[in-house]
Kinemage of the C-alpha trace (Angstrom):
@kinemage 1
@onewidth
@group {chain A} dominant
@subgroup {mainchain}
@vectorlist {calphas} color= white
{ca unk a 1} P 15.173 -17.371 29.454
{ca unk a 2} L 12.642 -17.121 31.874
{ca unk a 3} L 8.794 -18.396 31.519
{ca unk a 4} L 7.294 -14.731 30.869
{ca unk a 5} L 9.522 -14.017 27.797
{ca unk a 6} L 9.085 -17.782 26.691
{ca unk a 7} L 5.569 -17.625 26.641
{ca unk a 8} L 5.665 -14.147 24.651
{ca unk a 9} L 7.517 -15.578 22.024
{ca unk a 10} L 5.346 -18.977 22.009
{ca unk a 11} L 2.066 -16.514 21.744
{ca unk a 12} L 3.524 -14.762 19.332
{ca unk a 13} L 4.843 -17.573 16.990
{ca unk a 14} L 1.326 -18.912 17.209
{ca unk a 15} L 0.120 -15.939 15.905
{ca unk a 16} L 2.172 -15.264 13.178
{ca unk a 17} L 1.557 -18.746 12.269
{ca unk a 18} L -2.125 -18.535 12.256
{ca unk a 19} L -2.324 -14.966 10.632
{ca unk a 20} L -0.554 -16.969 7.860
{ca unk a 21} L -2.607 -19.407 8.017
{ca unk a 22} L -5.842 -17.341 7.291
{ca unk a 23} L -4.537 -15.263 4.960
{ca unk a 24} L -3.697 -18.312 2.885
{ca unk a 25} L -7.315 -19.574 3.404
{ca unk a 26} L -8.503 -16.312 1.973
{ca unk a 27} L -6.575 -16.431 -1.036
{ca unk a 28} L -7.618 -19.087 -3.906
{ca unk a 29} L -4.225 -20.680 -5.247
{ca unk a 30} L -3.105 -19.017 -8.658
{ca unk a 31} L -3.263 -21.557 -11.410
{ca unk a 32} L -0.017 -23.486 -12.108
{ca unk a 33} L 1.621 -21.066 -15.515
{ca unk a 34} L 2.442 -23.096 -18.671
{ca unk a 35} L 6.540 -24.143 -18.855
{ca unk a 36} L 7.630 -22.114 -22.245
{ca unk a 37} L 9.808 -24.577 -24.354
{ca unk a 38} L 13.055 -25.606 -22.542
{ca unk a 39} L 12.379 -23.883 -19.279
{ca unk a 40} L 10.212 -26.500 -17.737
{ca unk a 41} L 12.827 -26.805 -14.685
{ca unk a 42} L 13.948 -23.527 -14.605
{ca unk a 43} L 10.472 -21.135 -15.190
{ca unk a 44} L 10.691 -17.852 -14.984
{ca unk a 45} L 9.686 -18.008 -10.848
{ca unk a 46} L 13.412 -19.369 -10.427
{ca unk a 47} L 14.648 -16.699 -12.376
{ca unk a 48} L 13.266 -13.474 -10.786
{ca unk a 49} L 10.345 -13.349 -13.434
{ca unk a 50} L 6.593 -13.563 -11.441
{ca unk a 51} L 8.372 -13.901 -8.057
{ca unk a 52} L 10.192 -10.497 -8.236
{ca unk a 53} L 6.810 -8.861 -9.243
{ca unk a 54} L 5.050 -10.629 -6.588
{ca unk a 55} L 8.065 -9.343 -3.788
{ca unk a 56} L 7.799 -5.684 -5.638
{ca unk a 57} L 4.063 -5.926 -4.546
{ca unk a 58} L 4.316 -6.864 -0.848
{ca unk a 59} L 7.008 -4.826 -0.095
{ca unk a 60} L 6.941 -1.446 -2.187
{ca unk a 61} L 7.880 1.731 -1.226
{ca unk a 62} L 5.140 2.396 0.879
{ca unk a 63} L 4.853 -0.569 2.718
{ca unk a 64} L 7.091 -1.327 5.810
{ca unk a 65} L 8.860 2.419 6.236
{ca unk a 66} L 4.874 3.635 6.688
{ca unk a 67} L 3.721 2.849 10.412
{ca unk a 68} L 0.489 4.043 9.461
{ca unk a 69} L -0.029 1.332 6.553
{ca unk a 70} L 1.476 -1.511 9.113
{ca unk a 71} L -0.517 -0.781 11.722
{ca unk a 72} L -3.463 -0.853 9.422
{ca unk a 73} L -2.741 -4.121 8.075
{ca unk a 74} L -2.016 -5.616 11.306
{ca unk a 75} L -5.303 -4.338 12.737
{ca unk a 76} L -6.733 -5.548 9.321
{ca unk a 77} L -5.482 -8.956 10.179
{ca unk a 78} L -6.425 -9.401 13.733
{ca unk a 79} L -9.824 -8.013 13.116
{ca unk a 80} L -10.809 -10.794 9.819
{ca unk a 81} L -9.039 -13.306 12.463
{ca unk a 82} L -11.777 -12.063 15.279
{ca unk a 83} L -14.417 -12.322 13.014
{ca unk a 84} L -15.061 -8.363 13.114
{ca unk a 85} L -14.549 -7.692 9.464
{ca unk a 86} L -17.495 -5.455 9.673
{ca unk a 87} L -15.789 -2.879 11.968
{ca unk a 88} L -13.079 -2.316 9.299
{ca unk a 89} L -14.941 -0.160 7.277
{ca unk a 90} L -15.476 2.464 10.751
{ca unk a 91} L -11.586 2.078 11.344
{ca unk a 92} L -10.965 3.052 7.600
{ca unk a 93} L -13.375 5.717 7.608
{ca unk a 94} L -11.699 6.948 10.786
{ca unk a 95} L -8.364 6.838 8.898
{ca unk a 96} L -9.636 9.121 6.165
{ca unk a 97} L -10.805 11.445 8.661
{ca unk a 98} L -7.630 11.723 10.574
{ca unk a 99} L -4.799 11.089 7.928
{ca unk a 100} L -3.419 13.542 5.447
{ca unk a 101} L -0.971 11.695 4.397
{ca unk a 102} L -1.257 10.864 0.351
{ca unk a 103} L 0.091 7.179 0.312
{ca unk a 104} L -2.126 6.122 3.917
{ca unk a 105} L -5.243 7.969 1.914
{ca unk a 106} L -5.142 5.917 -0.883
{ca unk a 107} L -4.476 2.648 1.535
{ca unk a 108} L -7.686 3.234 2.929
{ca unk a 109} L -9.769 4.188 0.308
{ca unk a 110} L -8.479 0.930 -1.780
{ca unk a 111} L -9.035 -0.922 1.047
{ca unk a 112} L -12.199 0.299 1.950
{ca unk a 113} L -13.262 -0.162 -1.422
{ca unk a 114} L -12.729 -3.632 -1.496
{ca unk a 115} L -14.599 -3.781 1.924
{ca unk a 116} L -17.928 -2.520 -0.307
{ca unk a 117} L -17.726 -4.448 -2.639
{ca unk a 118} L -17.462 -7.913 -1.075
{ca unk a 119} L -21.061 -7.909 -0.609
{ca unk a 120} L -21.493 -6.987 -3.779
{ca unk a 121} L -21.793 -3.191 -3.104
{ca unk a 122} L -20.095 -2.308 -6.189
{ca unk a 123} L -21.578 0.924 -6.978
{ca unk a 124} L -20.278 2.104 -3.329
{ca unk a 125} L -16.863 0.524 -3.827
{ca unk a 126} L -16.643 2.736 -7.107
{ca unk a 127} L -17.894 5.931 -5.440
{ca unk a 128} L -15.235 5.361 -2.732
{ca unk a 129} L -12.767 4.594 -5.405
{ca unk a 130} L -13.384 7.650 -7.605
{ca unk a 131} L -13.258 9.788 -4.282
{ca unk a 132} L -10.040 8.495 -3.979
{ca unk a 133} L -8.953 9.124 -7.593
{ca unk a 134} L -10.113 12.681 -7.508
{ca unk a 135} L -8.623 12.956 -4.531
{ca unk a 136} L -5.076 12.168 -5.763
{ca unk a 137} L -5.334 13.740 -8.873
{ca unk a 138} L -5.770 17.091 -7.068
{ca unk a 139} L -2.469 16.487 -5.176
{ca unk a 140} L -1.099 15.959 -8.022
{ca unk a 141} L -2.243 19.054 -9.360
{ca unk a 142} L -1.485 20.856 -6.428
{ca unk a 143} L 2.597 18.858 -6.458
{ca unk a 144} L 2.772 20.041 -10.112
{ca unk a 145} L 1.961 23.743 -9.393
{ca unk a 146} L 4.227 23.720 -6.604
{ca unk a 147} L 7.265 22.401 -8.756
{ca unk a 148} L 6.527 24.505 -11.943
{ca unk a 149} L 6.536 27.989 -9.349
{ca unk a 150} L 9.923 26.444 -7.722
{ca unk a 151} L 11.463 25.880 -11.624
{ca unk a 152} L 10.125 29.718 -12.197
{ca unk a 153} L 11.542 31.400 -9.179
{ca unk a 154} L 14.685 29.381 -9.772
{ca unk a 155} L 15.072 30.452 -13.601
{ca unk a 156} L 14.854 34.144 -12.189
{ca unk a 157} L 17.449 33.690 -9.818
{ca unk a 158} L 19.565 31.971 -12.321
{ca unk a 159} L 18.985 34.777 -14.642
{ca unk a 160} L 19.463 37.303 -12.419
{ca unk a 161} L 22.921 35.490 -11.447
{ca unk a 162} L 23.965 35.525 -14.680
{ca unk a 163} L 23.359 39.225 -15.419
{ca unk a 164} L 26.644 41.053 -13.258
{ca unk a 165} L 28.861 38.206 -14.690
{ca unk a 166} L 27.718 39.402 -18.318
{ca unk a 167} L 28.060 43.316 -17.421
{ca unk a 168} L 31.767 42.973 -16.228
């Protein structure tokens, strides 16, 4: 292996480890959940109970297969580990400008809304939030319309198959 690719996979492990490492700093410990009677070694972690939810959440549908949403949360990572928090807000902002894609639209707006409110904000956090809402529910408006005129056009065209089998 030579010293180049050694040292990219050192730098990298070192990052990894101390994205980890801040992201657990950010996050307060959840509080230890009561053992229900006769599962006190075996709660319902062990049995796909609050860990399966907490896997569904990471990883959904829209996580991982979306470059856009990666590359977000890596920048979001590497800019809280700079320090520049602050500049997130621009580089969400500049997301919503550029992206018309439905799932990397509400990424940012959630995320910027959380942004505002950190420092307390919370009237702008809802305002960006309820953007965002009205926002969706007009796609899916506009998604609804689009499959109720596909379920017409395809009733006529079943209809109108069925006609010169019925006249013979």
């Amino acid at each position: 292996m030579s010293h180049q690719t050694l040292l990219a996979s050192v730098l990298a492990a070192v990052l990894a480890g101390s994205v980890t490492l801040a992201m657990a700093q950010d996050r307060p410990a959840p509080p230890p959940a009561p053992a229900p009677h006769g599962m006190a070694m075996h709660g319902p972690a062990t049995h796909g109970g609050d860990r399966h939810a907490m896997r569904m959440d990471r990883f959904d549908f829209a996580g991982p297969r979306n470059s856009v949403i990666g590359d977000l949360h890596g920048l979001e990572r590497l800019y809280i580990l700079s320090g520049r928090s602050k500049d997130l807000a621009a580089l969400y902002n500049e997301v919503l400008a550029k992206s018309q894609d439905p799932r990397v639209r509400d990424y940012a707006y959630r995320h910027l809304a959380r942004l505002q409110a950190r420092p307390a904000n919370v009237d702008q956090a809802i305002a960006t939030l309820r953007k965002g809402l009205d926002e969706s529910l007009a796609n899916e408006a506009k998604m609804h319309a689009e499959r109720e005129k596909l379920r017409v056009a395809w009733m006529q065209r079943h209809a109108e198959a069925a006609k010169p089998a019925a006249g013979q």
